[in-house]
C-alpha positions in Angstrom: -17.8 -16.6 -24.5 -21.3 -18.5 -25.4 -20.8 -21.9 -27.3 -20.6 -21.8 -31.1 -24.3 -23.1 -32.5 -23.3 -26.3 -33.6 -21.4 -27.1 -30.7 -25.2 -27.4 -28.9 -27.5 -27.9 -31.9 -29.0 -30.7 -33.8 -29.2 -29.1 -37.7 -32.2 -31.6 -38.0 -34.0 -29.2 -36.0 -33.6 -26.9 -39.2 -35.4 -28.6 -41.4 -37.3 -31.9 -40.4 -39.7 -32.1 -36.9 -38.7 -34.4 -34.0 -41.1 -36.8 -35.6 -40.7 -36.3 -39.1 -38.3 -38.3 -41.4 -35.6 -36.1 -43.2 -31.6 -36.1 -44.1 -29.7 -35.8 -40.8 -26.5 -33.7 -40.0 -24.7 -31.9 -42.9 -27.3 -33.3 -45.5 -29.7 -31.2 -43.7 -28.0 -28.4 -43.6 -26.9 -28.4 -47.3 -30.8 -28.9 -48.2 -31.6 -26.1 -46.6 -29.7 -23.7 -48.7 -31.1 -22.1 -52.0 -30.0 -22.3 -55.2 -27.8 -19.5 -54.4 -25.5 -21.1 -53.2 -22.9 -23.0 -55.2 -23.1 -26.6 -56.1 -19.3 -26.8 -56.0 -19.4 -25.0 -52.5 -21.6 -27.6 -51.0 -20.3 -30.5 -52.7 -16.5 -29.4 -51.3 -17.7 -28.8 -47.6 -19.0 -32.7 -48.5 -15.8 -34.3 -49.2 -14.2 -32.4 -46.8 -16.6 -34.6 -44.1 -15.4 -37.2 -45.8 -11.6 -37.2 -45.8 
């Protein structure tokens, strides 16, 4: 079975070049999504790094 993605990935790489300055990690990620998405959605997956 192949790795999961974010076993083996930087989510910088999303969003920001190697030599570009930009959130890291989950802030990346949740900068990436489109207003689409939830607030409330992102904001729980963010406490739930945090607890």
């Amino acid at each position: 079975m192949p790795p999961l993605i974010l076993e083996d990935a930087d989510p910088r790489a999303l969003t920001a070049e190697a030599d570009e300055a930009g959130p890291g990690g989950w802030q990346a990620w949740a900068a990436s999504l489109g207003a689409s998405v939830p607030h409330d959605l992102v904001a729980g997956f963010a406490n739930a790094l945090h607890t």
